[in-house]
C-alpha positions in Angstrom: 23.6 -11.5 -9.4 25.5 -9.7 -11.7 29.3 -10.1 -12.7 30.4 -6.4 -12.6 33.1 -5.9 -10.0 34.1 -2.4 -8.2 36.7 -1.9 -11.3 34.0 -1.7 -14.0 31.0 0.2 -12.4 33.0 2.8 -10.1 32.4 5.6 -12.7 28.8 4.2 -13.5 25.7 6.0 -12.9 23.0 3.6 -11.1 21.1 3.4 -14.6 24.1 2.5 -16.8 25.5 -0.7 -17.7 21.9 -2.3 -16.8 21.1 -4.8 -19.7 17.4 -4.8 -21.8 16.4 -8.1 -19.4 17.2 -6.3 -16.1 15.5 -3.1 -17.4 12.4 -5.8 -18.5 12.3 -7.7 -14.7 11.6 -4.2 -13.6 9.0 -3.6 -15.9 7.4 -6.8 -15.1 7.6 -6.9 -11.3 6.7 -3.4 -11.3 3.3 -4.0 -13.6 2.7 -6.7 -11.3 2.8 -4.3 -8.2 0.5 -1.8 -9.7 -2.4 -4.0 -10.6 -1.5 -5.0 -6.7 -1.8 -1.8 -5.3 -5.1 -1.3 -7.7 -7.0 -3.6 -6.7 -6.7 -2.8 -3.1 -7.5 1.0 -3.5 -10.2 0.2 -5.6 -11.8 -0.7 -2.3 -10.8 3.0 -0.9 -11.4 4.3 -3.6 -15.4 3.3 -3.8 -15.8 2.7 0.4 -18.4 5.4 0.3 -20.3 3.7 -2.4 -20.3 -0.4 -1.9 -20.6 -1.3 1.4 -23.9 1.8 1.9 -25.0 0.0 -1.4 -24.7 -3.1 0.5 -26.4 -2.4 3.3 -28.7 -0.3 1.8 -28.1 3.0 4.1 -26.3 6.1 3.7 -22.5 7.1 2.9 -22.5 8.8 6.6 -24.7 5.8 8.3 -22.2 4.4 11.3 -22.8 0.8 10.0 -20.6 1.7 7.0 -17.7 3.0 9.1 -17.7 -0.5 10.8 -18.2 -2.8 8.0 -15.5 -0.8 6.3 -12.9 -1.4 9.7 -13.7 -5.0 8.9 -13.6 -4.6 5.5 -10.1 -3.3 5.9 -8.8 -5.7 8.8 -9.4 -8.6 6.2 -7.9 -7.3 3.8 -4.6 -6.8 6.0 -5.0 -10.3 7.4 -4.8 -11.9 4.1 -2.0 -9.5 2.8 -0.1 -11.0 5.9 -1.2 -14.9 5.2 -0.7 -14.5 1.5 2.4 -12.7 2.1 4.3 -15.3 3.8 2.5 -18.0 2.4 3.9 -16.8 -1.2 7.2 -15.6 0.3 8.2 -19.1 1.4 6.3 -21.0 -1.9 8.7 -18.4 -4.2 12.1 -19.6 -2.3 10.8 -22.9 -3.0 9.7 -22.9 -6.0 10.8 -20.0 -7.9 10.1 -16.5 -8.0 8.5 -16.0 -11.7 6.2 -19.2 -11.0 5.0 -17.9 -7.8 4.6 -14.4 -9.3 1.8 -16.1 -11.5 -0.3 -17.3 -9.1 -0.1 -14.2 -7.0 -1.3 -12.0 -9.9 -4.2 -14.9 -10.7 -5.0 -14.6 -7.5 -5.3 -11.3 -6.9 -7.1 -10.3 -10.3 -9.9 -13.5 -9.6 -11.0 -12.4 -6.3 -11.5 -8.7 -7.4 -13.3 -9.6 -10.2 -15.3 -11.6 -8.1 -16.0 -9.0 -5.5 -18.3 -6.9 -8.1 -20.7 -9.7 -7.5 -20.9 -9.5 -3.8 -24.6 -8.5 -2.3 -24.3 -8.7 1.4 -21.1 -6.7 3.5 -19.6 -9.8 4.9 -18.5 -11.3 1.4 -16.9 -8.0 0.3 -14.7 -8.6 4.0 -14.4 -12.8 2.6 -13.4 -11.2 -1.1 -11.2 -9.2 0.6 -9.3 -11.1 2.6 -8.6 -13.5 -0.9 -7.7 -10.3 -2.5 -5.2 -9.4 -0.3 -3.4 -12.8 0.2 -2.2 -12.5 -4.0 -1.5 -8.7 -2.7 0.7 -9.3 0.0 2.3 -12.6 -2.1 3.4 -10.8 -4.9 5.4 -7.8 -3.3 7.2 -10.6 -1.8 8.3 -12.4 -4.9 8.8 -9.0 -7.0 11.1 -7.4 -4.9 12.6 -10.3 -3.8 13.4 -10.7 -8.0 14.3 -7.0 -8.5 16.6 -7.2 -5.9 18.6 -10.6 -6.8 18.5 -9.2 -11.1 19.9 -5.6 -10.3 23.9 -5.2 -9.6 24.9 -3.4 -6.2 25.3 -0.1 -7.4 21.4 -0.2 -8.7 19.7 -2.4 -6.3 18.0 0.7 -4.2 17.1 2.9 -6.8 15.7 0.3 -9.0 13.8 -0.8 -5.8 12.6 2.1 -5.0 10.7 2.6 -8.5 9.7 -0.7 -8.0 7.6 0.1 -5.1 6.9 3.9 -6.4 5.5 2.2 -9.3 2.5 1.6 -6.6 1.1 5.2 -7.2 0.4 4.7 -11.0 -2.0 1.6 -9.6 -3.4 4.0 -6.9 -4.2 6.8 -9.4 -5.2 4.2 -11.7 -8.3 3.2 -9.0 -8.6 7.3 -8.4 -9.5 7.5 -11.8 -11.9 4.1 -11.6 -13.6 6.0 -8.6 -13.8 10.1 -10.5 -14.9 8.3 -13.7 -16.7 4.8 -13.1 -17.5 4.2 -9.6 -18.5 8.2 -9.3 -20.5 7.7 -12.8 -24.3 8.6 -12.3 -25.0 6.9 -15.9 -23.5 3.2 -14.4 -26.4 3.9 -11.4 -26.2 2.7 -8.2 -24.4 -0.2 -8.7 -21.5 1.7 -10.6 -19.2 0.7 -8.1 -19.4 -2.8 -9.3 -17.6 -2.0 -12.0 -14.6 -1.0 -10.9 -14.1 -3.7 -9.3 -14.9 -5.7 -12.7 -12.2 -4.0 -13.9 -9.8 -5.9 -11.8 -9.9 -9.1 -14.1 -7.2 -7.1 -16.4 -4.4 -8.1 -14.7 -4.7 -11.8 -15.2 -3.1 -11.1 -19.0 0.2 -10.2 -17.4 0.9 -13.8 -16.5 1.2 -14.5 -20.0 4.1 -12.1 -20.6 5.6 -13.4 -17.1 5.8 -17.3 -18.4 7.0 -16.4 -21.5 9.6 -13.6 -20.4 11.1 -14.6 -17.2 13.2 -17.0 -15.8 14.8 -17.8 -12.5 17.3 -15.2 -11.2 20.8 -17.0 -10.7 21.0 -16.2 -7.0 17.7 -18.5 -6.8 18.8 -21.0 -9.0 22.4 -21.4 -7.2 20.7 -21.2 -3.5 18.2 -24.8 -5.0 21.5 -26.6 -5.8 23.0 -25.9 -2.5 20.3 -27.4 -0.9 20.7 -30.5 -3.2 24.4 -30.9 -2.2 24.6 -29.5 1.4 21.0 -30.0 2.9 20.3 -25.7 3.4 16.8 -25.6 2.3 15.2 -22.5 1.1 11.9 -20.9 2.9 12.4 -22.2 6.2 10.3 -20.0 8.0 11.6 -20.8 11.5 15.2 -20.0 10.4 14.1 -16.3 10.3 14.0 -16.3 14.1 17.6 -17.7 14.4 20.8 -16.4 15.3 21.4 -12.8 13.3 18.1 -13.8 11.5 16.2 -12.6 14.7 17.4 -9.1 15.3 17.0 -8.1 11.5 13.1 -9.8 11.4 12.0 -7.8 14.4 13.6 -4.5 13.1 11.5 -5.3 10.2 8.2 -6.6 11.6 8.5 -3.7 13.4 8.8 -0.9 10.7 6.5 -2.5 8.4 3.9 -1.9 11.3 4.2 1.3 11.9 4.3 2.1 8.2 1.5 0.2 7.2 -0.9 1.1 10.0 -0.1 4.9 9.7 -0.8 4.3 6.1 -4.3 2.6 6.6 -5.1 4.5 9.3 -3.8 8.3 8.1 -2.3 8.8 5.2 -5.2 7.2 2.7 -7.2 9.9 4.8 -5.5 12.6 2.9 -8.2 12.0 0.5 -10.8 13.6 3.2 -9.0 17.0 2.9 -10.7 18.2 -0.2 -13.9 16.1 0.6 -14.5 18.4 3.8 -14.0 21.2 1.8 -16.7 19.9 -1.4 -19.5 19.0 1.3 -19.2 22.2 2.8 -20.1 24.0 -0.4 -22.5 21.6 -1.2 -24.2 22.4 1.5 -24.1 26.2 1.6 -25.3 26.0 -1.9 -28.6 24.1 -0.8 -29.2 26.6 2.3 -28.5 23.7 4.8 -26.8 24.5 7.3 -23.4 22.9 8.5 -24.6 21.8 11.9 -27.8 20.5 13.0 -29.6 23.8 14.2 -31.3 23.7 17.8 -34.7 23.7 16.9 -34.7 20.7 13.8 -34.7 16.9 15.3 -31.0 15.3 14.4 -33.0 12.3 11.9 -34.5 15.2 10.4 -31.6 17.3 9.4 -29.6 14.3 8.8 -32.3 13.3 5.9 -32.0 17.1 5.0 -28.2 16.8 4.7 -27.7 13.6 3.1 -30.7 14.6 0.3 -28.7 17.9 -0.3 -25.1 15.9 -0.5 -26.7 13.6 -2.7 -27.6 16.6 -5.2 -24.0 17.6 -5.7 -22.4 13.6 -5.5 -20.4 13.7 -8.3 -18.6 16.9 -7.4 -17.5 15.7 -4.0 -16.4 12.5 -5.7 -14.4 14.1 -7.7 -12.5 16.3 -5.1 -12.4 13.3 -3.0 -10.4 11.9 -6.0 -8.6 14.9 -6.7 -7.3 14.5 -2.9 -6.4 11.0 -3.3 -4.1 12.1 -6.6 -2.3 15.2 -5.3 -1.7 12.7 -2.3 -0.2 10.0 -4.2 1.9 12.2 -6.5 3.7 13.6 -3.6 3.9 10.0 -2.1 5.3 8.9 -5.1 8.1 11.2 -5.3 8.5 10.1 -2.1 9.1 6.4 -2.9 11.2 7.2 -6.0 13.7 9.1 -4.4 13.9 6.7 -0.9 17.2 5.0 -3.1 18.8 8.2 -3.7 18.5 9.3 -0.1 19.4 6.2 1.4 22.6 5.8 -0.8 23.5 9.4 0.3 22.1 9.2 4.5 22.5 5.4 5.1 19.1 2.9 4.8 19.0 4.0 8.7 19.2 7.4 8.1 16.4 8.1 5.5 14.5 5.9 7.7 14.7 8.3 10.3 14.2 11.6 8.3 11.0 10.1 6.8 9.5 9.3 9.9 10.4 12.5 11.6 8.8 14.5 9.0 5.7 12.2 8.4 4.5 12.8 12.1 5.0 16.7 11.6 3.0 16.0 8.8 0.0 14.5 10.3 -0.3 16.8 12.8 -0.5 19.6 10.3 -3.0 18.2 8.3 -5.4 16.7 10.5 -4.7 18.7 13.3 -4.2 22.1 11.3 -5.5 22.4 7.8 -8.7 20.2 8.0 -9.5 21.1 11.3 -9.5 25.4 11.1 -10.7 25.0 7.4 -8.1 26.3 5.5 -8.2 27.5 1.6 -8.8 24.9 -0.7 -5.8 25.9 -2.2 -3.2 26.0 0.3 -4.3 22.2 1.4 -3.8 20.9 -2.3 -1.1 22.6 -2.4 -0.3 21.1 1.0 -1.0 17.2 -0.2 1.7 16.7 -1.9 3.9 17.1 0.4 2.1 15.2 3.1 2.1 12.0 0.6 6.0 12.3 0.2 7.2 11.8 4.1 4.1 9.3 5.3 4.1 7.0 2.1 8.0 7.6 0.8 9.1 5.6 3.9 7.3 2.2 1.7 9.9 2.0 -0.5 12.6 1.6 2.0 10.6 -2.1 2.9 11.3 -3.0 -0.7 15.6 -1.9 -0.9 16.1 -2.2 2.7 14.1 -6.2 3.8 15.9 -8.1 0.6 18.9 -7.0 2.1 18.5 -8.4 5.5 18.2 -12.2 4.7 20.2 -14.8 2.0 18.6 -15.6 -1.1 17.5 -19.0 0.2 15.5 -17.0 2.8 14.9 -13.8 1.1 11.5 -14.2 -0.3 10.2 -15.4 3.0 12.2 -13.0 5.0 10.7 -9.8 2.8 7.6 -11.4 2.3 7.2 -12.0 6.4 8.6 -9.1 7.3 6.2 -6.3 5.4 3.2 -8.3 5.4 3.3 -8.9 9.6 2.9 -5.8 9.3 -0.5 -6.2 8.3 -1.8 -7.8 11.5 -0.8 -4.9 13.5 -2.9 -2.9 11.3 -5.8 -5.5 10.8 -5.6 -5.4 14.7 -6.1 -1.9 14.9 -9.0 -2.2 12.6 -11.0 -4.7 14.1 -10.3 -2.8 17.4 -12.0 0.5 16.1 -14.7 -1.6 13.7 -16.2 -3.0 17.5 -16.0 0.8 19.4 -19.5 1.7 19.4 -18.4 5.0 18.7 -15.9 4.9 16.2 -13.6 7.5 15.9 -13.8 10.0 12.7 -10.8 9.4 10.0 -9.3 12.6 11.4 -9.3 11.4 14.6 -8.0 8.2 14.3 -5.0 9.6 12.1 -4.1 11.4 15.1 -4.4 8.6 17.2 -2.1 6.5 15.5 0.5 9.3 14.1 3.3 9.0 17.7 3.8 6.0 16.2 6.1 7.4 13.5 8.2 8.2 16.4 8.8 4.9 17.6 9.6 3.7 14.0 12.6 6.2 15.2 13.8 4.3 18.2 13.4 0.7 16.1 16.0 2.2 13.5 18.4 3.0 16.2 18.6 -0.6 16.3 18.2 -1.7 13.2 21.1 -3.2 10.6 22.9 -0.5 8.1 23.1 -2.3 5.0 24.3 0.7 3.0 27.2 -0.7 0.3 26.9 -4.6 0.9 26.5 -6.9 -1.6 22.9 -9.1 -0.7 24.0 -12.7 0.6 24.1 -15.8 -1.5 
């Protein structure tokens, strides 16, 4: 914690005064979280390739939607093991320690994944992947928050999380340029997910560059000399413990099933809009016509796609970017707002807006195929309110628990959220019919709207100091 008082920082701005081995802890836990977020949109990034390569169908087959529900609800169930798991280990053993094996983790069982040749062990690899996912954003904002003074801790939070979009463009990119590569063949998609051993070199600079924030290292003697021992889970549902973990299960919910379930959609916007032109320039028509059997257009439709595959991959892509740039000004500038309208009030204007947003996307833009134009121009925007809301988890769940508690606390709180979401998954991967993505984003979007009510209830934190 840092040893400024309210007489030396009043005049400060949020970036001043912060030393070369505060601005370096951000560096590192921030690296750390985009190789995270990487290696979990590589998955989304290359859905449409692996698992039809798999199982040896087509893009549109239904199997693929279901293996990719599974796919998906593994990957949140390990996020949520891994996350508490390694939130609880890092108030235990240390945060930079834990940090390690997180990243190790992570960057393995991607690696591994471009080996996989049957769907079920890309949803095992998965479910691996995610637990170093959902670990590591435990221990690294946990860190960020404990290293930055008061007057820094939400801004510098925020780009912590923000930092999440360079990993997400960074598997856009993998997708336009490797996974969407006719030269690398069908199997292309393999490596991208190669790709995902890089990582594993940032452990080196995390041994040798950081140590154990003071906070941590005070909170280990207390327990020597007065018995309070860090990363008790159960203590989370004690006393003022309990109202401040449900407030945060709860948010983390309904931001990361709207997220899995709607916003990473966004990327469908520019998709509907390639296809379409694909197949007006083959002279197939958009709908199956009355008098052509529904196998027999489909073959039709899927040959002509296939003529014009790296085109829509790229404006798949394209959506993905122009989605996570707005969602990424969105996260950046959560701090700012919530210094300015309270933690609970940016919480509220986030959520308000990303429900308006939903419904004019899915509902409006996609659906009465608008311009090309207008919905790229549209995307960025939509990423701002239904991703932004992420970075409150990171400057708003650190400050809801002590530092003996505060990894497993953060760490429980956003990665329960996962089961919601893996729930939700599973639930549509066994519907015979699954919905379409545009759908189910419409399905699931009233939900920003009780993230509303749980913030009437929830904690302001705004202007405290985090708890020893």
């Amino acid at each position: 914690m840092s040893n400024e008082t309210p007489s030396t920082t009043e005049n400060l701005r949020w970036y001043q005064g912060i030393t070369n081995y505060q601005w370096l802890v951000l560096i590192i836990a921030s690296l750390g979280w985009v190789f995270d977020v990487f290696e979990g949109q590589i998955f989304v990034a290359s859905m449409r390739d692996a698992m039809p390569g798999l199982l040896g169908v087509d893009a549109d087959h239904p199997s693929v939607r279901t293996w990719n529900d599974w796919a998906f609800g593994s990957f949140l169930l390990g996020g949520a093991f891994g996350g508490v798991l390694f939130g609880m280990l890092s108030d235990r053993i240390g945060r930079s320690k834990t940090m390690i094996i997180t990243i190790l983790f992570y960057s393995g069982f991607t690696c591994v994944t471009a080996l996989a040749n049957a769907p079920w062990q890309m949803v095992v690899l998965r479910f691996f992947v995610a637990m170093g996912v959902g670990g590591e954003w435990a221990v690294a904002s946990a860190m960020v928050a404990e290293v930055m003074p008061a007057r820094s801790r939400p801004v510098m939070s925020s780009i912590f999380h923000a930092s999440s979009v360079l990993g997400t463009l960074g598997a856009a990119a993998a997708g336009a340029f490797v996974v969407g590569n006719p030269a690398l063949g069908e199997s292309a998609w393999r490596w991208g997910f190669a790709i995902g051993a890089a990582p594993a070199l940032l452990t080196v600079w995390v041994r040798w560059k950081l140590k154990e924030p003071d906070t941590w290292v005070k909170a280990k003697e207390r327990e020597k000399d007065s018995g309070e021992r860090t990363g008790q889970l159960s203590e989370l549902f004690n006393g003022v413990n309990l109202r401040n973990t449900i407030v945060g299960v709860s948010l983390a919910s309904i931001g990361l099933v709207t997220f899995w379930g709607g916003h990473i959609y966004g990327k469908n916007a520019l998709l509907r809009d390639a296809q379409k032109t694909a197949l007006t320039a083959e002279g197939v028509a958009l709908s199956p016509p009355a008098d052509v059997p529904a196998a027999e257009y489909k073959e039709i439709r899927q040959a002509a796609l296939k003529k014009h595959e790296a085109t829509i991959k790229r404006a798949e892509m394209l959506s993905m970017v122009l989605n996570t740039i707005g969602g990424g000004l969105g996260l950046v500038l959560f701090g700012a707002i919530s210094n300015w309208l309270g933690r609970k009030g940016a919480f509220i204007l986030y959520h308000v807006l990303a429900f308006v947003m939903m419904l004019v996307l899915f509902q409006g833009l996609i659906a009465t195929n608008a311009s090309p134009t207008i919905v790229a121009i549209f995307l960025p925007v939509f990423g701002f309110f239904t991703l932004g809301m992420h970075a409150g988890y990171a400057v708003y769940f650190p400050e809801l628990y002590p530092t003996r508690l505060r990894g497993t606390g953060a760490g429980f709180c956003f990665n329960m959220g996962r089961l919601a979401t893996a729930a939700a998954f599973f639930g549509y991967g066994f519907l015979e019919n699954p919905p379409t993505p545009e759908a189910k984003a419409l399905q699931l979007a009233p939900l920003y709207l009780l993230g509303v009510v749980v913030i009437l209830f929830a904690k302001e934190t705004r202007g405290q100091e985090i708890s020893d």
